[in-house]
MARBA-3410 file (N, C-alpha, C, O; in Angstrom, 1 decimal):
202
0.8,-1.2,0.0,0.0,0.0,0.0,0.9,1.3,0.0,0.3,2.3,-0.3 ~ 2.1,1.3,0.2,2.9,2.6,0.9,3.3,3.2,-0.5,3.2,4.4,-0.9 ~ 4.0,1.7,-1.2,4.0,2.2,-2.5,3.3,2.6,-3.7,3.7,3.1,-4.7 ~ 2.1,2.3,-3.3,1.0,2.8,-4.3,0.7,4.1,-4.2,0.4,4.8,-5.2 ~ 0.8,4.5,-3.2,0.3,5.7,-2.3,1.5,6.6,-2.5,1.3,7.8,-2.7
3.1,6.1,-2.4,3.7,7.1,-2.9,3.9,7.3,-4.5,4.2,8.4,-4.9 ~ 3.7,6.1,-5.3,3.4,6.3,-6.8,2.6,7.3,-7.4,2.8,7.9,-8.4 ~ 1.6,7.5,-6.6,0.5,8.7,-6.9,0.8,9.9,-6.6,0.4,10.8,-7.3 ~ 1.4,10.2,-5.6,1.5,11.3,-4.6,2.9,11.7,-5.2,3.0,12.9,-5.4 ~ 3.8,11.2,-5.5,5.0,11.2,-6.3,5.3,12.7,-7.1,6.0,13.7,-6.9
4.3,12.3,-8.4,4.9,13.7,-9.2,4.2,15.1,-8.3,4.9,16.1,-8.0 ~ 2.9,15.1,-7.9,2.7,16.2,-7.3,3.6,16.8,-6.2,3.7,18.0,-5.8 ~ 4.2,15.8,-5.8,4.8,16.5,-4.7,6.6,16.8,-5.3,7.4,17.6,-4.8 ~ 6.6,16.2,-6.1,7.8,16.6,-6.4,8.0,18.1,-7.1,9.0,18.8,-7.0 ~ 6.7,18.2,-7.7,6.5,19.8,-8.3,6.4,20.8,-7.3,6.8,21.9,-7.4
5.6,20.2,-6.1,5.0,21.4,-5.3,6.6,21.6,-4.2,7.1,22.6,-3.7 ~ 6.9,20.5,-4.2,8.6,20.4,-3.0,9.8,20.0,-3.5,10.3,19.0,-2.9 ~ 10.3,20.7,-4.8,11.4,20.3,-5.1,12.9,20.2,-4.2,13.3,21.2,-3.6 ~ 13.7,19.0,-4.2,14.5,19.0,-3.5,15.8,18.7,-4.2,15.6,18.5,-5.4 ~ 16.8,18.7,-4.0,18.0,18.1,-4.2,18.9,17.5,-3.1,19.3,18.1,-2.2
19.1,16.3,-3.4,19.7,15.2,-2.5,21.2,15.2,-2.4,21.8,14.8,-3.4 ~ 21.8,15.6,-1.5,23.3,15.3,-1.8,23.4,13.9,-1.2,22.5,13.6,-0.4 ~ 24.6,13.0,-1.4,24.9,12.0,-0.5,24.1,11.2,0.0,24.2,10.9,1.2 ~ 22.8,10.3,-1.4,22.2,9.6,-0.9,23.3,8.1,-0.6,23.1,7.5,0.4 ~ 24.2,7.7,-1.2,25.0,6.7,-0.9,25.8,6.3,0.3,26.6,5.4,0.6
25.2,7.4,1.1,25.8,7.6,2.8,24.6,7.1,3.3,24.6,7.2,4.6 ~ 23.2,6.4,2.8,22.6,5.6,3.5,22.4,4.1,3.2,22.0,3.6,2.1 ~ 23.0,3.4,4.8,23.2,1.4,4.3,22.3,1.2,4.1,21.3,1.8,4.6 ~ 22.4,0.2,3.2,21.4,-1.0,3.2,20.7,-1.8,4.9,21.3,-2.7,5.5 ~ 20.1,-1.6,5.1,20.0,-2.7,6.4,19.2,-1.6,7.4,18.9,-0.5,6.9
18.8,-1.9,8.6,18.4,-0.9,9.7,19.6,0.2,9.8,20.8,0.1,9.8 ~ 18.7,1.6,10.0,19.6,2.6,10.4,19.0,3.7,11.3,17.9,3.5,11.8 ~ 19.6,5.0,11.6,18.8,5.8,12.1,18.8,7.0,11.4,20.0,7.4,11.3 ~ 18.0,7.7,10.8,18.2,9.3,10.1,17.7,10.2,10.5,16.5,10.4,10.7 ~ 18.7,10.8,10.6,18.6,11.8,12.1,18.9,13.4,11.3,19.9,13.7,10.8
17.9,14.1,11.4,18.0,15.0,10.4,17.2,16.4,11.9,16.5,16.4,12.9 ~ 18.1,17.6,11.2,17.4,18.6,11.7,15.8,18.9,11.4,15.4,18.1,10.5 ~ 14.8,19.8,11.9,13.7,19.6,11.6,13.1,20.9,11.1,13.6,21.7,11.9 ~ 12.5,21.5,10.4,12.6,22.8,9.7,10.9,23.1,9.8,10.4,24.1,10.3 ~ 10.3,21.8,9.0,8.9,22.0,8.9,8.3,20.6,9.3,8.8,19.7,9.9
6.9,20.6,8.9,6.0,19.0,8.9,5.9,18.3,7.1,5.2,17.4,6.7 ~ 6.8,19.2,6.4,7.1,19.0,5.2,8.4,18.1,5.0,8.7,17.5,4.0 ~ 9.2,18.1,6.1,10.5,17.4,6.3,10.5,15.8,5.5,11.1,15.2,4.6 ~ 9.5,15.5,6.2,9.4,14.3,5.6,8.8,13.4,4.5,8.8,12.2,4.2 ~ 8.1,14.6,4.1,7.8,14.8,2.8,8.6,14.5,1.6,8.3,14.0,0.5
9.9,15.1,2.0,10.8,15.4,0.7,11.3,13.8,0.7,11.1,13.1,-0.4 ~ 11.8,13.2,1.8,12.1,12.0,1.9,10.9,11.3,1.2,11.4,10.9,0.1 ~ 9.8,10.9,1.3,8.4,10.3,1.0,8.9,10.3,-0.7,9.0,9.2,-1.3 ~ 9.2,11.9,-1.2,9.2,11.8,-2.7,10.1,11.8,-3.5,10.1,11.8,-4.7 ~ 10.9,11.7,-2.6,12.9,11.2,-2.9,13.3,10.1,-2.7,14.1,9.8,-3.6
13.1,9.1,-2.0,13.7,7.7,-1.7,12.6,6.8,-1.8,11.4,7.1,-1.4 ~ 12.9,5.6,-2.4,11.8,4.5,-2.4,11.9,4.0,-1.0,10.8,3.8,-0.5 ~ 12.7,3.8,-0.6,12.4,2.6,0.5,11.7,3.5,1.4,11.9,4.7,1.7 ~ 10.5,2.3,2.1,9.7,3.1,3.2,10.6,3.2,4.6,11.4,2.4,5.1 ~ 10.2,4.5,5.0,10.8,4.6,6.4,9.9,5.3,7.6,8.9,5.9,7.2
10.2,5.2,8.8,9.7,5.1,9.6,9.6,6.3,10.3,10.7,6.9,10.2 ~ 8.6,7.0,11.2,9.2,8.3,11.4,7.9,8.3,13.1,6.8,7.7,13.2 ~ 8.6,9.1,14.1,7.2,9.5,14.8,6.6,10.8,14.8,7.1,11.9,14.5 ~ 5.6,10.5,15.2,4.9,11.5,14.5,3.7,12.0,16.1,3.1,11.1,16.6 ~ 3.5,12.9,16.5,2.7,13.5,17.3,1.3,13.4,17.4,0.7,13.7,16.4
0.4,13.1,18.7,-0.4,11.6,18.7,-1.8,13.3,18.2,-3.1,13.4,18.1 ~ -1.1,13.9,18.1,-2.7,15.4,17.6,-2.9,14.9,16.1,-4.1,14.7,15.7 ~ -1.6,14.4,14.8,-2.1,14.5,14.0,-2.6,13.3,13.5,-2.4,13.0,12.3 ~ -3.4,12.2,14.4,-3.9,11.3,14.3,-5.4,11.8,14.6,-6.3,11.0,14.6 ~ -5.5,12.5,14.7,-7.2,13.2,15.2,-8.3,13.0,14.0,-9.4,12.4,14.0
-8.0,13.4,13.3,-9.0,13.5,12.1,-8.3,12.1,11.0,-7.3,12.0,10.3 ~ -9.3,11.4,11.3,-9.5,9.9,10.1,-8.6,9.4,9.4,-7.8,8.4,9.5 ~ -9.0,10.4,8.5,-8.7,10.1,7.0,-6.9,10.5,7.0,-6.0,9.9,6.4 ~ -6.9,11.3,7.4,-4.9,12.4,7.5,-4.1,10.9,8.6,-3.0,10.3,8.4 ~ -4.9,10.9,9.5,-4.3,9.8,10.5,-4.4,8.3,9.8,-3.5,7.7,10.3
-4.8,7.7,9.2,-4.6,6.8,8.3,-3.9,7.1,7.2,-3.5,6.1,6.5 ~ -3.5,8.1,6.6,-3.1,8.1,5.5,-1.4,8.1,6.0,-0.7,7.2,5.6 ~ -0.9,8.9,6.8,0.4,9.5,7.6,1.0,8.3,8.5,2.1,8.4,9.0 ~ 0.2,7.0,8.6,0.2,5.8,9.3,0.7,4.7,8.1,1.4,3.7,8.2 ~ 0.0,5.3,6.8,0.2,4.0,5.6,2.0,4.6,5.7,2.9,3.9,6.0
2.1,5.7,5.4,3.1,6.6,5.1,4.6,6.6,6.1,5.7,7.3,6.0 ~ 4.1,5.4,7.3,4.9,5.4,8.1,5.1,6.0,9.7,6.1,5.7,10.4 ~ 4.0,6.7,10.0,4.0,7.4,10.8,3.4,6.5,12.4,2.5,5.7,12.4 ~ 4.2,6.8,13.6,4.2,6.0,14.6,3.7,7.1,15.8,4.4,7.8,16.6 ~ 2.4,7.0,15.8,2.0,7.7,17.0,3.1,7.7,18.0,4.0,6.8,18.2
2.8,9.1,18.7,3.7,9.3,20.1,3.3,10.2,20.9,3.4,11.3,20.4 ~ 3.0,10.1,22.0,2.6,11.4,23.1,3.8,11.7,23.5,4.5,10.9,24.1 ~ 4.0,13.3,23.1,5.0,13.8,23.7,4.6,14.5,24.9,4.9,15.6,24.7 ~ 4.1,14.3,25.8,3.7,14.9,27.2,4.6,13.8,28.0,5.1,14.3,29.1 ~ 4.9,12.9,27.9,5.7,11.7,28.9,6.6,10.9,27.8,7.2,11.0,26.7
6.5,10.0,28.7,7.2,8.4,28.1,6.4,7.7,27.5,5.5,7.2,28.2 ~ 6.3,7.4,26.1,5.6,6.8,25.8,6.1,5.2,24.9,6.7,4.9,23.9 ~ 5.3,4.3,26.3,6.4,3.0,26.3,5.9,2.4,25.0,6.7,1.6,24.5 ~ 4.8,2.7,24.3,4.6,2.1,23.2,5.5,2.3,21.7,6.0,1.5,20.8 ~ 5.3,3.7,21.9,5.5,4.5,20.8,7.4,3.6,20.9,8.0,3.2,19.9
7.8,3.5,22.0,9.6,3.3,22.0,9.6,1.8,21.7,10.6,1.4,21.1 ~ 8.8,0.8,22.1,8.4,-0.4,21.8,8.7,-0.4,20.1,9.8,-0.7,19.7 ~ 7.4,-0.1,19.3,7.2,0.2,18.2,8.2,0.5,17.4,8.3,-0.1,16.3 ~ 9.1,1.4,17.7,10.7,2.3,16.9,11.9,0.8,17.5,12.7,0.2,16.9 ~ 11.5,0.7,18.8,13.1,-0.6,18.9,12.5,-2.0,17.4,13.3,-2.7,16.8
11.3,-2.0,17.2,11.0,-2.9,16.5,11.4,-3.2,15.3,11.8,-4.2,14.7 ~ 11.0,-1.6,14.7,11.2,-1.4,13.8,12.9,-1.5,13.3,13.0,-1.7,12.1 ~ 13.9,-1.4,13.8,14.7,-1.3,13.6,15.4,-3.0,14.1,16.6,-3.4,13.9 ~ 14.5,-3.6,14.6,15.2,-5.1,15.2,14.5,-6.0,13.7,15.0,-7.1,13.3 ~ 13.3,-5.4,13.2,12.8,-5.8,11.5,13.6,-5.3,10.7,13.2,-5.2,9.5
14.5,-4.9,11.0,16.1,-4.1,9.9,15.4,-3.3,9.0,15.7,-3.4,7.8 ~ 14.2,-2.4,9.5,13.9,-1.3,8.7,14.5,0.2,9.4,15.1,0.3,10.4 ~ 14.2,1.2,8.7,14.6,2.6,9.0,14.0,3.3,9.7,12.8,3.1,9.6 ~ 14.3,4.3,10.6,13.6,4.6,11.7,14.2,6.1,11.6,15.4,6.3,11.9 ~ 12.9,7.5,10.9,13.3,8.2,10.7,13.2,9.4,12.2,12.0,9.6,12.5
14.0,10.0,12.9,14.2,10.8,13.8,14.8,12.3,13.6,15.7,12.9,13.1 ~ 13.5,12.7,14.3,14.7,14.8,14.4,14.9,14.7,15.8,14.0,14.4,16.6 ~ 16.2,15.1,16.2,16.6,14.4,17.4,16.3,16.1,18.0,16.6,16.3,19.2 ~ 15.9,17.0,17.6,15.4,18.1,18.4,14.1,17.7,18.9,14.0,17.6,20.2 ~ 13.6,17.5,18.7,12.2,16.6,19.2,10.6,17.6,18.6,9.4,17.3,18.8
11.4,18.8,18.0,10.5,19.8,17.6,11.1,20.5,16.6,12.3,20.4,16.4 ~ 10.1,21.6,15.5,10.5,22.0,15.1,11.7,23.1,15.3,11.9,23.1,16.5 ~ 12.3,23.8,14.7,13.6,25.0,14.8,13.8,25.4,13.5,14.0,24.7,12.5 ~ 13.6,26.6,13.5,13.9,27.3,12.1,14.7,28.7,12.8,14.2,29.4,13.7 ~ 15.6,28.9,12.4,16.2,30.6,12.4,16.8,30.8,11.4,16.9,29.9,10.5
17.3,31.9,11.3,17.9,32.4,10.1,19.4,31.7,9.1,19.6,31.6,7.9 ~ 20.3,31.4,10.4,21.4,30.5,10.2,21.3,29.0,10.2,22.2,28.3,10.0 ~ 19.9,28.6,10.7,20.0,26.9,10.1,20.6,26.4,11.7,21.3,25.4,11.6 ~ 20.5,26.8,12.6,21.4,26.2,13.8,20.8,25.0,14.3,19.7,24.9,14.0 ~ 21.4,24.2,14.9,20.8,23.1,15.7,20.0,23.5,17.0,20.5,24.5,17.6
18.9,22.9,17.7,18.4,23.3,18.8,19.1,22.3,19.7,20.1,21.7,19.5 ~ 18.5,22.2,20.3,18.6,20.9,21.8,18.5,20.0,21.3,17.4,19.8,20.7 ~ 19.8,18.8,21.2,19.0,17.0,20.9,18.9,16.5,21.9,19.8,16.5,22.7 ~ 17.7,15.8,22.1,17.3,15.3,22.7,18.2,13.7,23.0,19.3,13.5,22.5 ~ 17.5,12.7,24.0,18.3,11.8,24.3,18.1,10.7,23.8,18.9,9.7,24.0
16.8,10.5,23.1,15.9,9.7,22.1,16.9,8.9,21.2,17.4,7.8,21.6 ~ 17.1,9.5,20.2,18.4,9.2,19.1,18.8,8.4,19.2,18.6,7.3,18.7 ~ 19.9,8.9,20.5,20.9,7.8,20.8,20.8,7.0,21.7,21.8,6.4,22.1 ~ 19.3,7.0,22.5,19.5,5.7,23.0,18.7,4.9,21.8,18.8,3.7,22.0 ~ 18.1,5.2,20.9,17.4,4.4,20.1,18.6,3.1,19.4,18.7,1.9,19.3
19.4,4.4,19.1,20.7,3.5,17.9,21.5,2.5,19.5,21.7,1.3,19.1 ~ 21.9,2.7,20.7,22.5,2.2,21.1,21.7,0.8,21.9,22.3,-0.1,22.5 ~ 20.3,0.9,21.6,19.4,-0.4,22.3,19.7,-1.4,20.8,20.2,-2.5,20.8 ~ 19.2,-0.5,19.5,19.4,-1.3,18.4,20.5,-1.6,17.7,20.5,-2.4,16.8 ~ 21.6,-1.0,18.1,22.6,-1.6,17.9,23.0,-1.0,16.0,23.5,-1.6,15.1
22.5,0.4,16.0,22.6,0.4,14.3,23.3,1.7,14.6,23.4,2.3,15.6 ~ 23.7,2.0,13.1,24.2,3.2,12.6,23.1,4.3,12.6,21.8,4.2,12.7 ~ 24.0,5.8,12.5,22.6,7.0,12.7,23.3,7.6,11.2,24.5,7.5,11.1 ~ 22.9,7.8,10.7,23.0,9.0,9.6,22.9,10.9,9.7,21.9,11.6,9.7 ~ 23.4,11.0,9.7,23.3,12.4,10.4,22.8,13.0,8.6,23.2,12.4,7.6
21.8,14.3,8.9,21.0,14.5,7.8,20.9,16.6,8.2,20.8,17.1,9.3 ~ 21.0,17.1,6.9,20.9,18.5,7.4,19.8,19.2,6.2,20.2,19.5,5.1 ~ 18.3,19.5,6.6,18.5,20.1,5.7,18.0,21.6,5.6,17.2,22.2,6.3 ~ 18.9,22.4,4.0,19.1,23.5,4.1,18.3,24.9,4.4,18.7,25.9,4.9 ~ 17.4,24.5,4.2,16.1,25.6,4.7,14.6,25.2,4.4,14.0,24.4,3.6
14.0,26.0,5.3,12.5,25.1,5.5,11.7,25.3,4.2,11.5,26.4,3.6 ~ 11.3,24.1,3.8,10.6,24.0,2.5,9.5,24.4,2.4,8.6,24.4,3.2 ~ 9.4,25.1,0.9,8.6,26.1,0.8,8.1,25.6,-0.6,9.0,25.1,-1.2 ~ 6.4,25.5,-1.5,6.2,25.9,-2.5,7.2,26.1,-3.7,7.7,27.2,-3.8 ~ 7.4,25.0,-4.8,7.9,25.4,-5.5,9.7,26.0,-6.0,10.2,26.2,-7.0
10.0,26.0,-4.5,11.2,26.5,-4.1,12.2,25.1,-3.5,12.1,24.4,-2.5 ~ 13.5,25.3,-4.9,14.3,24.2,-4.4,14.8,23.9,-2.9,15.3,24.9,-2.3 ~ 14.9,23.0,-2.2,15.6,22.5,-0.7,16.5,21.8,-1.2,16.4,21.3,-2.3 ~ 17.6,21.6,-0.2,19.4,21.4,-0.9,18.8,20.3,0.3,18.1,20.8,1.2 ~ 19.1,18.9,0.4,19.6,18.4,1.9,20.1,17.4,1.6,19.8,16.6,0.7
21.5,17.5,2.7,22.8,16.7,2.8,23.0,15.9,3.7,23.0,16.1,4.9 ~ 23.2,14.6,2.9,23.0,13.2,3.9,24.4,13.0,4.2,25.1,12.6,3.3 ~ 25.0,13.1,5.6,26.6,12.8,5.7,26.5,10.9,5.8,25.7,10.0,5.3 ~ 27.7,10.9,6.7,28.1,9.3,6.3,28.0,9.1,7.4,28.5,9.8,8.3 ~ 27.3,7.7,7.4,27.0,6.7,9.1,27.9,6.6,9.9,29.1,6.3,9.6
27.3,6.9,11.6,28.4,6.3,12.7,28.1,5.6,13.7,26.8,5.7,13.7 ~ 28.4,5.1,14.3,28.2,4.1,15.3,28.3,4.8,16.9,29.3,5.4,17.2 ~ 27.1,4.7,17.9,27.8,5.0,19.0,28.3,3.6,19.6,28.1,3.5,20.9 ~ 29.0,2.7,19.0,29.4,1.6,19.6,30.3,1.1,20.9,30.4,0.0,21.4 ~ 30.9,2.4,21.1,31.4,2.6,22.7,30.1,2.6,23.9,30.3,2.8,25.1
29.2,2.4,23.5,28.0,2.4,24.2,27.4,1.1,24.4,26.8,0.6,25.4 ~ 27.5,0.5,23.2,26.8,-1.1,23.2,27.4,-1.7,24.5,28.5,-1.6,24.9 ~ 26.2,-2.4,25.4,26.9,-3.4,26.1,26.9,-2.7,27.7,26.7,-3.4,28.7 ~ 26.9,-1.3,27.8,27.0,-0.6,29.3,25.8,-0.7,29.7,24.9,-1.2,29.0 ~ 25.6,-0.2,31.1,24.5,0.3,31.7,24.4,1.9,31.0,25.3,2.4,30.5
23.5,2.2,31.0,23.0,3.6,30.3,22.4,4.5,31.5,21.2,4.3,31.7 ~ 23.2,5.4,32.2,22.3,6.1,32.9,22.5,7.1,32.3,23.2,7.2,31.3 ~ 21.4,8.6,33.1,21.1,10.0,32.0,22.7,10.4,31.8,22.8,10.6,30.6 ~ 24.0,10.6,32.6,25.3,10.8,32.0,25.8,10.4,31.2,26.5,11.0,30.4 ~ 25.3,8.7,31.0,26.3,8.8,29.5,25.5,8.7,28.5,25.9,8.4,27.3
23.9,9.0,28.8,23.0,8.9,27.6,23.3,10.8,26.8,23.1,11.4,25.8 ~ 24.0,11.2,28.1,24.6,13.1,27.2,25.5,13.0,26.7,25.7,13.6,25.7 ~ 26.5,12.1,27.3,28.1,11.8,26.2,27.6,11.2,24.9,28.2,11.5,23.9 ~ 26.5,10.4,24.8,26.4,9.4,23.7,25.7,10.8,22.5,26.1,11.0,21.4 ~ 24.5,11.5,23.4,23.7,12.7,22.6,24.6,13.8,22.4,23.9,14.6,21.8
25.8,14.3,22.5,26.6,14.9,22.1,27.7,14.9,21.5,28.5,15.8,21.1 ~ 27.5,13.2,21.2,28.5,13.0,20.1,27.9,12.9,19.1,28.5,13.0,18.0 ~ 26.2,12.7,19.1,25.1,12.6,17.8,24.8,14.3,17.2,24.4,14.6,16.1 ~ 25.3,15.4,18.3,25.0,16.6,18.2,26.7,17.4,17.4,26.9,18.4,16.8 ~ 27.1,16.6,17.7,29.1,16.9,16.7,28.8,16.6,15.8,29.0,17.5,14.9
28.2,15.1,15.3,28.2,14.6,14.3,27.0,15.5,13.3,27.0,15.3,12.1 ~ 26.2,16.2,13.7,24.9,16.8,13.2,25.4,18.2,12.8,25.0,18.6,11.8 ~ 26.3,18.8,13.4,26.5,19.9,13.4,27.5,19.9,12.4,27.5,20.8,11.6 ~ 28.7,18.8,12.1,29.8,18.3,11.2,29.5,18.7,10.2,30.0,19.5,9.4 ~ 28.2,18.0,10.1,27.1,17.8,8.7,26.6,19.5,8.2,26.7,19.8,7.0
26.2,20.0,8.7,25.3,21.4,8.6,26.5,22.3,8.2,26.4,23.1,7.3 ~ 27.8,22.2,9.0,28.6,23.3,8.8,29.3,23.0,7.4,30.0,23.8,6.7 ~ 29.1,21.5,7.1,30.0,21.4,5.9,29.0,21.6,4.8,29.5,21.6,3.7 ~ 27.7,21.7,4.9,26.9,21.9,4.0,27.0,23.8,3.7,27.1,24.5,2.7 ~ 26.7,24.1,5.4,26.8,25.5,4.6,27.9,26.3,4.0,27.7,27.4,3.6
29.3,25.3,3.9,30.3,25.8,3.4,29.9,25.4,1.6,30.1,26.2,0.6 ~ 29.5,24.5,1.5,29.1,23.6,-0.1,28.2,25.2,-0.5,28.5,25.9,-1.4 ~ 27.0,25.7,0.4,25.9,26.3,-0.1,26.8,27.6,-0.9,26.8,27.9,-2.1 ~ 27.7,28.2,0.4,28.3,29.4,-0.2,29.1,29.6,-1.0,29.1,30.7,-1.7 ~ 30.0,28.6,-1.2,30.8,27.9,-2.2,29.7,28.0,-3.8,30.0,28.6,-4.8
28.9,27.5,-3.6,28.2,27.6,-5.1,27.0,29.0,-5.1,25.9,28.8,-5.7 ~ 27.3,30.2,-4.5,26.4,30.7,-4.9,27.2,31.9,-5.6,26.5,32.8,-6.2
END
């Protein structure tokens, strides 16, 4: 169904949200995490109309409210989550998905952030405990400004890393911030070398 649904949806969205992909070959084959800054609710959109393989994403338990949008954002991949607490399901559902060696898409700000220079907000601690229960690579993902109508988006996929110094410990909140601030170097690596690419070709 995911593919039928993005077969249709495909050219329209490709006209209305044009993008350009740098560095799709910086994403493995197999379970991963892509961990991308968060600009708009169009984010994942561009992914939807740029990559075939389905991926996995959470998604905020408000836009399941109305029917037809919450069924469709659900074929599309979308994994309810209450963000007011812990939500043991929604983290259930994401270790799964990635123990079925599918893709598990994440903005490790946990919200949107848009300013003028593209900066990173707060990452959260989600991310990397996700990649370090499942045991996968994260892909660090940047992209260049919040998508708009018609108006090309640049976004740059860097190359997979492992928090593998983590596999195997006890995890308390200390080293779940050593682990989120090496996912926050690696995010920022990515953005600064993009905005050097951006200026570079203008």
């Amino acid at each position: 169904m995911f593919h039928i649904i993005q077969i249709i949806v495909w050219l329209p969205l490709k006209i209305l949200f044009p993008a350009k992909f740098y560095g799709r070959k910086n994403i493995p084959k197999g379970p991963c995490i892509l961990a991308s800054n968060h600009t708009s609710n169009v984010d994942v959109i561009l992914f939807i109309s740029n990559t075939w393989e389905k991926k996995y994403y959470l998604a905020k338990k408000e836009l399941f409210k109305k029917r037809i949008f919450g069924w469709f954002i659900k074929m599309m991949g979308a994994i309810k989550i209450d963000r007011q607490g812990t939500d043991i399901t929604a983290i259930k559902k994401s270790l799964k998905i990635l123990k079925d060696r599918k893709k598990l898409f994440i903005f490790p700000e946990g919200t949107r952030v848009h300013n003028e220079n593209m900066e990173l907000g707060e990452v959260k601690q989600g991310v990397s405990m996700f990649a370090i229960k499942g045991k996968v690579p994260i892909v660090p993902i940047f992209i260049s400004k919040k998508p708009k109508f018609f108006r090309r988006t640049k976004v740059f996929i860097g190359k997979p890393f492992e928090l593998n110094d983590y596999y195997g410990i006890k995890m308390d909140s200390e080293e779940l911030k050593k682990a989120s601030d090496v996912v926050t170097l690696k995010l920022n690596e990515v953005r600064d070398n993009s905005m050097k690419t951006l200026t570079k070709n203008k």
